[in-house]
C-alpha positions in Angstrom: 82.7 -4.4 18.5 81.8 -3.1 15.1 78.6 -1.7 16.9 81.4 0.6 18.5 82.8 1.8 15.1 81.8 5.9 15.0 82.8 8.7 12.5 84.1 11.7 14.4 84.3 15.0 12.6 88.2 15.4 12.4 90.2 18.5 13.8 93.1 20.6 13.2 94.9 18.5 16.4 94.4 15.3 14.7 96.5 16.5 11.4 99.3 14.7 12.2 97.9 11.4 13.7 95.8 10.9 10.7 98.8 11.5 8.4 100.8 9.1 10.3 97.8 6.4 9.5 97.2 7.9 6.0 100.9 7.5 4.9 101.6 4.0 7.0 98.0 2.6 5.5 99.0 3.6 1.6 102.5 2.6 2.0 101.4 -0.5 2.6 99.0 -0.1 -0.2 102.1 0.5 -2.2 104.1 -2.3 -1.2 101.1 -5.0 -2.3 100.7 -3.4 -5.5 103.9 -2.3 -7.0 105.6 -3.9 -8.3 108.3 -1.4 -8.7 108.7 1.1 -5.7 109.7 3.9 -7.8 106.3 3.7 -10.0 103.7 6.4 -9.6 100.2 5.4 -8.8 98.7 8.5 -7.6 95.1 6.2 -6.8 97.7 4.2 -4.8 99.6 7.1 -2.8 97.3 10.0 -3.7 99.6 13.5 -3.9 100.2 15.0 -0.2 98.9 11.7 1.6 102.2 11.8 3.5 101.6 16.0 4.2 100.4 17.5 7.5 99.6 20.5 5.3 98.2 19.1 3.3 95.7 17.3 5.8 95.2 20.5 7.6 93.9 21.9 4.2 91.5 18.5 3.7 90.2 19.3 7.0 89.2 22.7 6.8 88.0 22.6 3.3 86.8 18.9 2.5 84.3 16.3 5.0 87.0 15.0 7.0 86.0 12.3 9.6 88.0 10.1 11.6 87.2 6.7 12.1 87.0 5.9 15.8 87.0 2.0 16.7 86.9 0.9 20.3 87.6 4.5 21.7 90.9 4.6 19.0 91.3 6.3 16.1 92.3 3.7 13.5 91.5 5.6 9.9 89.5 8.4 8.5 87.4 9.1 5.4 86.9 12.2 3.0 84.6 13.4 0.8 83.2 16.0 -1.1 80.2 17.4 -1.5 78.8 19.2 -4.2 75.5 21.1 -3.2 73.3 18.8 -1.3 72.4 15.6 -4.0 76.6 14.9 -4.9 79.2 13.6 -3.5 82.8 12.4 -3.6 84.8 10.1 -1.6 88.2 11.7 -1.8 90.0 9.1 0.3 89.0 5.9 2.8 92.0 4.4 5.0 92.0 2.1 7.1 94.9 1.1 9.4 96.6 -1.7 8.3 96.1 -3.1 12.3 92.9 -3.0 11.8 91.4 -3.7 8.6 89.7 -7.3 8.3 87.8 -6.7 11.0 84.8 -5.1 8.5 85.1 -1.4 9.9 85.6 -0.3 6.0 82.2 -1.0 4.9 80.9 0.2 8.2 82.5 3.3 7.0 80.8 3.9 3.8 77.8 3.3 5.2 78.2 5.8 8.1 79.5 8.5 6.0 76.2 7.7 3.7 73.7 8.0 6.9 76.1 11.5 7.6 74.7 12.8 4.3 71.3 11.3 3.8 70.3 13.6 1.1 73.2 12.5 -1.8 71.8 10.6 -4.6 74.9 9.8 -6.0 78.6 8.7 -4.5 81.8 9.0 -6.6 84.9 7.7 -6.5 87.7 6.5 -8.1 90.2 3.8 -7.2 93.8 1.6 -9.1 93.4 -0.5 -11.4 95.9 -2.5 -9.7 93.9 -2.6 -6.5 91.6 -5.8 -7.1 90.5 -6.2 -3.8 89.2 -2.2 -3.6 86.8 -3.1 -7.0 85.3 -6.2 -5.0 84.9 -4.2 -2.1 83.2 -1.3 -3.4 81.6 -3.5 -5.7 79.9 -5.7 -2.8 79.1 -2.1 -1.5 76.6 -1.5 -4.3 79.3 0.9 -6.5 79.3 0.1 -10.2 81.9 0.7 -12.5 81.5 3.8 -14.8 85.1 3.7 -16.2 87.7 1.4 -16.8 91.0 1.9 -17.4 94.9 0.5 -17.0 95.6 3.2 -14.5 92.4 3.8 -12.5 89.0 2.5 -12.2 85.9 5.2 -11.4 82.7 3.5 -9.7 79.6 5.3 -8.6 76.3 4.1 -6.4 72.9 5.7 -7.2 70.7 6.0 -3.9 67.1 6.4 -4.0 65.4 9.0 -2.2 61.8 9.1 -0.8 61.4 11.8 -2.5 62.3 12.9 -6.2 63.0 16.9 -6.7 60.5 18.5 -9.0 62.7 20.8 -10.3 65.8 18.1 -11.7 65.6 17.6 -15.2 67.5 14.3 -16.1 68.8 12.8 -19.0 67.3 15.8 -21.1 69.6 17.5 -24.1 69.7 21.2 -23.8 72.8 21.5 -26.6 72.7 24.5 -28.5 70.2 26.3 -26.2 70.8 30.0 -25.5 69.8 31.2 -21.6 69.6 35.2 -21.4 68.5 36.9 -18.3 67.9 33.6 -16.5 68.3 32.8 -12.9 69.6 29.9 -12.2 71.1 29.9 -8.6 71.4 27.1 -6.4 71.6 25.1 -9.6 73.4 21.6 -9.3 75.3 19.9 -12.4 76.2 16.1 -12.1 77.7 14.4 -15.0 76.6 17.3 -17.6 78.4 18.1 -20.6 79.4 21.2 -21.3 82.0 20.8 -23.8 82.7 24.5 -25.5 79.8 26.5 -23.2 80.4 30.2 -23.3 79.0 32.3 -20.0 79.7 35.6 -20.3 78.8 38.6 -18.5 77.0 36.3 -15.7 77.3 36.2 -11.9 79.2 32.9 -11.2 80.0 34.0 -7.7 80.7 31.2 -4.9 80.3 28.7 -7.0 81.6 25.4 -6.4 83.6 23.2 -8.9 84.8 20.0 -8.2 86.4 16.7 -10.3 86.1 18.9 -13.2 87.9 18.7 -16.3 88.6 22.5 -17.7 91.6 21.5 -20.0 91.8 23.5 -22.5 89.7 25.8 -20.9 89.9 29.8 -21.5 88.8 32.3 -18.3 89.6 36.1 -19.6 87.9 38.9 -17.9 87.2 37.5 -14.4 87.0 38.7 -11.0 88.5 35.9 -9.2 88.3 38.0 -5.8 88.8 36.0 -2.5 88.5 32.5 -4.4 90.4 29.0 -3.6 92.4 26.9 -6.0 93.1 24.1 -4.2 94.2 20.8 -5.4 94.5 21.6 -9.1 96.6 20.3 -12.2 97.9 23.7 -13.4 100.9 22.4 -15.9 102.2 24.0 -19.2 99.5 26.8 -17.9 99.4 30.3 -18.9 98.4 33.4 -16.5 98.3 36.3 -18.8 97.9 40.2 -17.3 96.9 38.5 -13.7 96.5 40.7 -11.0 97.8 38.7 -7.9 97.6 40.9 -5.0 97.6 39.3 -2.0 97.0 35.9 -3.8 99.1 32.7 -1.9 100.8 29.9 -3.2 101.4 26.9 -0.6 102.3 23.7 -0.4 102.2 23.9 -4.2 104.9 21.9 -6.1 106.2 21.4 -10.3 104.3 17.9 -10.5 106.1 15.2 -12.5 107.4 17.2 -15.1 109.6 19.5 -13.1 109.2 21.8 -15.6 110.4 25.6 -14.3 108.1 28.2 -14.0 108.6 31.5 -15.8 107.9 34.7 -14.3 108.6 37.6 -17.0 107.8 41.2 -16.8 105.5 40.6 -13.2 105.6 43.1 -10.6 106.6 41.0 -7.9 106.9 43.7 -5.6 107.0 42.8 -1.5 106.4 39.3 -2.0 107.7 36.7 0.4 109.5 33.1 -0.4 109.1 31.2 2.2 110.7 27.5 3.4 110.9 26.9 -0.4 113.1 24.6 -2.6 114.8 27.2 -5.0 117.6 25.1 -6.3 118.8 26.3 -9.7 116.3 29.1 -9.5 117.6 32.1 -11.5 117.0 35.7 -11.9 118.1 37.9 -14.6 117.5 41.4 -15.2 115.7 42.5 -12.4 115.7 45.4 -10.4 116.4 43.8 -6.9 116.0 46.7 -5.1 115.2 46.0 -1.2 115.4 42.2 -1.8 116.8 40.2 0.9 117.5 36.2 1.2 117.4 35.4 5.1 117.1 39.8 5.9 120.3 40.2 4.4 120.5 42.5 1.5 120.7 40.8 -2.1 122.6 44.0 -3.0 125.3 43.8 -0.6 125.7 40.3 -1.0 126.0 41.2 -5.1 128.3 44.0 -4.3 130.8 42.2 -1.7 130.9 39.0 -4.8 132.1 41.6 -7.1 134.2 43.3 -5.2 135.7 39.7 -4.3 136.0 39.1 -8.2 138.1 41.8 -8.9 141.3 41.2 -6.5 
């Protein structure tokens, strides 16, 4: 039967199937491993996994593949990948009906043969899940990181060939590049702890599994770009031009903290099937604004009037 196993390129139709699968396969996931319900594990039940959105955005943006077994569609698998030698194996899920039957490590290998050019496969995984470190583990991953919350494992595939052009384990700190082209470039586990680039064209690039905390961007053009699945907390967007810019499915994370929007030309803009609970304005000129196309003004003015008798 396993000879039957296949990885289908998902679509836009299959959003809410593979949801249903995603959330019933990590629930389950949930329930082995903790040990309180309430406890975040977001290796466990990554954020979204229960979110037709938010697999509707994985499948127009990421390598999303279904996992077809026997003609049915029992899981999927998603990765990312960064130029042609990286990659990144967002998510694997298997449903719970059918996992023991070795489809999983049919899977990785699939998804490898699917990109036959990545020297390198990330991923990252709970701490709590023991039997996910033996399986990747008996999938040739290694373990690069260990930690209480999360475990990160990579596997190194060998290539017939080896680029001419990749420099590897080389130190470049401290080196200054002026009037240099470096296009189609490809960064994998580089440091670049306090870089400067300035006055460069950065255009299209691709970043992903980055850490930028602390991380200062002034003077961009961030024209037409996607900022998708990002940790944005205690943030701060100063003299942002956001014309036509979108916000969705986009939430306060753990911390719930409030955002603050003072002096912005909010102008036009559009809230839309949003959760605005205790959401306050003060001191704003409301001019034209309407909650569900009534005026905000004649609602205002009929309160008042109200008040007074």
């Amino acid at each position: 039967m396993l000879d039957q196993t296949t990885l289908v390129k998902a679509t836009i139709s299959d959003a809410v199937q593979l949801t249903a699968i995603m959330k019933k396969t990590f629930d389950g996931e949930a329930e082995k491993w903790l040990t309180h319900l309430d406890t975040i594990d977001f290796n466990i039940q990554p954020p979204g996994y229960a979110s037709v959105e938010m697999t509707k955005y994985m499948i127009r943006e990421l390598e999303y593949f279904k996992v077809m077994y026997d003609g049915f569609l029992v899981g999927g698998i998603i990765a990312t990948i960064s130029g042609k030698s990286y990659g990144r194996i967002d998510r694997i899920f298997i449903d719970p009906d059918y996992q023991g039957k070795g489809i999983g490590s049919l899977v990785i290998n699939l998804i490898e043969k699917e990109f036959p050019y990545v020297r390198a496969w990330d991923l990252e995984t709970s701490s709590r899940q023991l039997n996910n470190h033996h399986f990747y583990k008996k999938m040739g991953y290694v373990v690069t990181f260990e930690g209480e919350e999360e475990f990160c494992f990579v596997k190194h595939i060998k290539q017939p060939f080896q680029h001419e052009s990749m420099m590897k384990n080389q130190t470049l700190s401290h080196h200054q590049y002026e009037n240099s082209d470096l296009s189609h470039s490809e960064y994998y586990q580089v440091t670049m702890e306090r870089c400067s680039i300035s006055n460069s064209n950065v255009s299209q690039i691709h970043m992903s599994n980055c850490n930028l905390s602390r991380s200062k961007f002034q003077n961009i053009n961030y024209r037409n770009t996607m900022f998708a699945d990002l940790n944005l907390s205690d943030s701060e967007f100063i003299y942002v031009t956001l014309s036509g810019a979108q916000f969705i499915d986009t939430n306060l994370g753990d911390k719930g903290n409030p955002l603050l929007f003072n002096r912005c030309d909010l102008t036009g803009s559009k809230l839309v099937n949003c959760d605005l609970k205790h959401v306050e304005i003060e001191k704003c000129d409301i001019t034209g604004m309407k909650i569900d196309n009534i005026p905000v003004e004649d609602l205002l003015h009929l309160y008042y009037q109200s008040s007074k008798h």
